[in-house]
MARSEDREN-720784 format. One line per field, with one value per residue: residue number from 1; residue in three letters; x, y, z of N, C-alpha, C in turn. Coordinates in nm, 3 decimals. Layout:
nr = NUM,... .
rest = ALA,... .
n.u = X,... .
n.v = Y,... .
n.w = Z,... .
ca.u = X,... .
ca.v = Y,... .
ca.w = Z,... .
c.u = X,... .
c.v = Y,... .
c.w = Z,... .
***
This chain:
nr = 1,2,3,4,5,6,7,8,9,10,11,12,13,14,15,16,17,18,19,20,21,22,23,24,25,26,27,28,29,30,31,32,33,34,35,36,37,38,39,40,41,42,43,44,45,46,47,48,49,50,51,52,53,54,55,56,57,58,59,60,61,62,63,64,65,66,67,68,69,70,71,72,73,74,75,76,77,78,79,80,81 .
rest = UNK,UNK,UNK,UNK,UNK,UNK,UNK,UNK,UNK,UNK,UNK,UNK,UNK,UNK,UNK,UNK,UNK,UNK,UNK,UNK,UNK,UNK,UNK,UNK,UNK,UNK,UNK,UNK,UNK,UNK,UNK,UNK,UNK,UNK,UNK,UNK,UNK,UNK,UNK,UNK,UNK,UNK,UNK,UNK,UNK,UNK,UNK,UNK,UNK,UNK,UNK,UNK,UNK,UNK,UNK,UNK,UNK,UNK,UNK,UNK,UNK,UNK,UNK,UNK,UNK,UNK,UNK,UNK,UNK,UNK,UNK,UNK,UNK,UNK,UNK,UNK,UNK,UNK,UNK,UNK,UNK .
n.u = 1.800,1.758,1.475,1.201,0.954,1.101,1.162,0.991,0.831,0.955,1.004,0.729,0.719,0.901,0.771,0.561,0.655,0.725,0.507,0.358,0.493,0.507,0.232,0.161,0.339,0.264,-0.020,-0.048,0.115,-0.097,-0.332,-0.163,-0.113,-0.393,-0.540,-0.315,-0.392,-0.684,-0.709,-0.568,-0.708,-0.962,-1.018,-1.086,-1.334,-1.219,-0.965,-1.020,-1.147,-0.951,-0.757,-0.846,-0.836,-0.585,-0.512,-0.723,-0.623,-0.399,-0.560,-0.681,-0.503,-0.341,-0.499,-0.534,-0.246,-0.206,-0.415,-0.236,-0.002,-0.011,-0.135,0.112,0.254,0.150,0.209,0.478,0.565,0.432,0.538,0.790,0.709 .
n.v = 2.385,2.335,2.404,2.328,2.251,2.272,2.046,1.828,1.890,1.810,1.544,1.470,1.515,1.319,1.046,1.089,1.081,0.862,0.643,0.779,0.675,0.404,0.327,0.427,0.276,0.056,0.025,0.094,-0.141,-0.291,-0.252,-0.262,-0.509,-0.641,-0.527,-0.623,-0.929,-0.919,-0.789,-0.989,-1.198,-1.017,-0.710,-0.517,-0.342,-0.188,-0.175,0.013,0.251,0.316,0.428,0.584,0.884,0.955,0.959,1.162,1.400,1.481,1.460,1.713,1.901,1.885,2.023,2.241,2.351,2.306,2.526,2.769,2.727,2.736,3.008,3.142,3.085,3.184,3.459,3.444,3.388,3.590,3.847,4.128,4.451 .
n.w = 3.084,3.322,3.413,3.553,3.446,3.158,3.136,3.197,2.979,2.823,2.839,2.823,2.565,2.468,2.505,2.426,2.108,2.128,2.140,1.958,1.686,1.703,1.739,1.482,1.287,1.364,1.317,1.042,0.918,0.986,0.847,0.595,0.584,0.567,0.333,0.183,0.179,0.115,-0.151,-0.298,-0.400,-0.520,-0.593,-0.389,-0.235,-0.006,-0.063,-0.257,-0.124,0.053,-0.135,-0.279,-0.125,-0.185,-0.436,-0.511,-0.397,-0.633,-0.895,-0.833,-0.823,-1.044,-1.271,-1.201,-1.160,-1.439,-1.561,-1.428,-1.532,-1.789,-1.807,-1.774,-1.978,-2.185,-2.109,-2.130,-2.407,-2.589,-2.744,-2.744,-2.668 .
ca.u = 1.786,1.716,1.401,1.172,0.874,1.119,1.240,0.870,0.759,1.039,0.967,0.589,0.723,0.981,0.673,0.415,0.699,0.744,0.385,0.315,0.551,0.484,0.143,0.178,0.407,0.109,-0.193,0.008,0.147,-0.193,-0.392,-0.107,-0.119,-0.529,-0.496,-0.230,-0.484,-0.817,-0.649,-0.536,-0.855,-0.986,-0.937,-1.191,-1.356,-1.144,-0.862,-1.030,-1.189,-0.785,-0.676,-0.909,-0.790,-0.443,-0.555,-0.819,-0.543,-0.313,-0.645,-0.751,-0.404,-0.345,-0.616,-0.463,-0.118,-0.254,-0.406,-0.140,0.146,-0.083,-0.122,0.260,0.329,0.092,0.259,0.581,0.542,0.390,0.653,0.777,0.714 .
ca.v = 2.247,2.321,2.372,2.194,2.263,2.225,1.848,1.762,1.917,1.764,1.397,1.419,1.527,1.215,0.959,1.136,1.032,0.717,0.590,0.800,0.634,0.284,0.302,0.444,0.178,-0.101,0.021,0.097,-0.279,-0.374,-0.258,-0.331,-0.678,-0.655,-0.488,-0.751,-1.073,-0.884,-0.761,-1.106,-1.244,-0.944,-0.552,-0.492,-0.236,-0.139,-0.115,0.161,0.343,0.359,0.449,0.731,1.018,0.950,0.980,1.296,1.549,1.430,1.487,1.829,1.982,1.882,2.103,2.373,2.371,2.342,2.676,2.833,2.731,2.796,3.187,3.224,3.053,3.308,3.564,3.451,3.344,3.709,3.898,4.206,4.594 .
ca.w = 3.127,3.531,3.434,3.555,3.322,3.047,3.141,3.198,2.859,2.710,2.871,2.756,2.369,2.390,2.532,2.254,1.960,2.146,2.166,1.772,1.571,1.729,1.672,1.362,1.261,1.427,1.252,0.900,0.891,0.975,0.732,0.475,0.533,0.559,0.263,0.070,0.183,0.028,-0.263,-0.396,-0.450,-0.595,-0.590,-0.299,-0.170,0.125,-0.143,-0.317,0.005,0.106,-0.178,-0.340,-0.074,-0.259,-0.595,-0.550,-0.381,-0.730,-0.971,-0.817,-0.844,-1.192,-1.349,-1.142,-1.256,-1.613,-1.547,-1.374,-1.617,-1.919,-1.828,-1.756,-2.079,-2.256,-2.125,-2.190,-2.571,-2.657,-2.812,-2.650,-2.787 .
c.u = 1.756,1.611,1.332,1.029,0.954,1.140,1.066,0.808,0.866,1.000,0.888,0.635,0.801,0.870,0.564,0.499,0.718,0.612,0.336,0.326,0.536,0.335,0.114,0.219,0.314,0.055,-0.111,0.070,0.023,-0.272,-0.309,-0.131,-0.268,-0.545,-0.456,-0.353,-0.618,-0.783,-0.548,-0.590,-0.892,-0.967,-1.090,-1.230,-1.263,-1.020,-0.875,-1.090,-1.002,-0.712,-0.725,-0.860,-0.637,-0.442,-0.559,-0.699,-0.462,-0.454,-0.683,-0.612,-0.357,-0.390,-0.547,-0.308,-0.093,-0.279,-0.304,-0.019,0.063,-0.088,0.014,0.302,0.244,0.184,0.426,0.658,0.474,0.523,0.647,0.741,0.796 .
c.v = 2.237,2.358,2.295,2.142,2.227,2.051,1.782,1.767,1.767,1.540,1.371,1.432,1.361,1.055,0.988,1.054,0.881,0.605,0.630,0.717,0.493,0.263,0.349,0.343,-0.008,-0.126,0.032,-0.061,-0.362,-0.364,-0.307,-0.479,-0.703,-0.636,-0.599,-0.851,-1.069,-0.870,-0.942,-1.237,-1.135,-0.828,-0.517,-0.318,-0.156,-0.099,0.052,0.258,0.399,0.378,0.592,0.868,1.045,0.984,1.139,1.392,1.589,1.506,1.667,1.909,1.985,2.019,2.221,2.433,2.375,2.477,2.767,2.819,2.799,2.940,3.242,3.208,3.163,3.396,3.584,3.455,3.470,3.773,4.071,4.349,4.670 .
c.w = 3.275,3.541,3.457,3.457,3.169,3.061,3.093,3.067,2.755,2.687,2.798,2.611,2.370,2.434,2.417,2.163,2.020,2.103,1.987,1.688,1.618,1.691,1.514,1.237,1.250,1.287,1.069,0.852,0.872,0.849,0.554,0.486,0.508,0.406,0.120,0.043,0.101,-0.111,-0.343,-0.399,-0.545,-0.554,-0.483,-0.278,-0.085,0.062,-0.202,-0.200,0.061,0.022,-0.313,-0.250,-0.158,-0.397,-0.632,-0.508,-0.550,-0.817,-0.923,-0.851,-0.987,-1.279,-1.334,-1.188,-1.411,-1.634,-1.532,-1.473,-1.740,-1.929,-1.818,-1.892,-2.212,-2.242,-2.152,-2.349,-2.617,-2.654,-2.743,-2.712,-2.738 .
***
């Protein structure tokens, strides 16, 4: 702690989470409410542009864990000699 590089590092990390999570907090309210007001009229564009990256990680891993369990369960369900 008598450093003085550490205080300073430490300052800039507690001003970074200060300034992060506030804007974080901003822009995530904003677009939710942008968001709410478009979406109840109809299911807009800007709904599905913000809400396909959420989807596709969910759809690509699927397939994958189908695979992956499917060959363990082969090799578990064969009988032993």
């Amino acid at each position: 702690m008598q450093s003085s590089y550490f205080r300073l590092g430490f300052g800039n990390t507690l001003r970074f989470f200060a300034v992060a999570v506030a804007l974080s907090l901003v822009i995530g309210f904003l677009l939710a409410n942008m968001i709410f007001w478009h979406s109840r009229r109809r299911i807009s564009w800007l709904t599905l542009v913000l809400l396909i990256p959420i989807f596709l990680p969910t759809a690509a891993i699927v397939p994958l864990w189908k695979v992956m369990m499917g060959l363990s369960l082969i090799h578990i369900s064969e009988p032993t000699r």
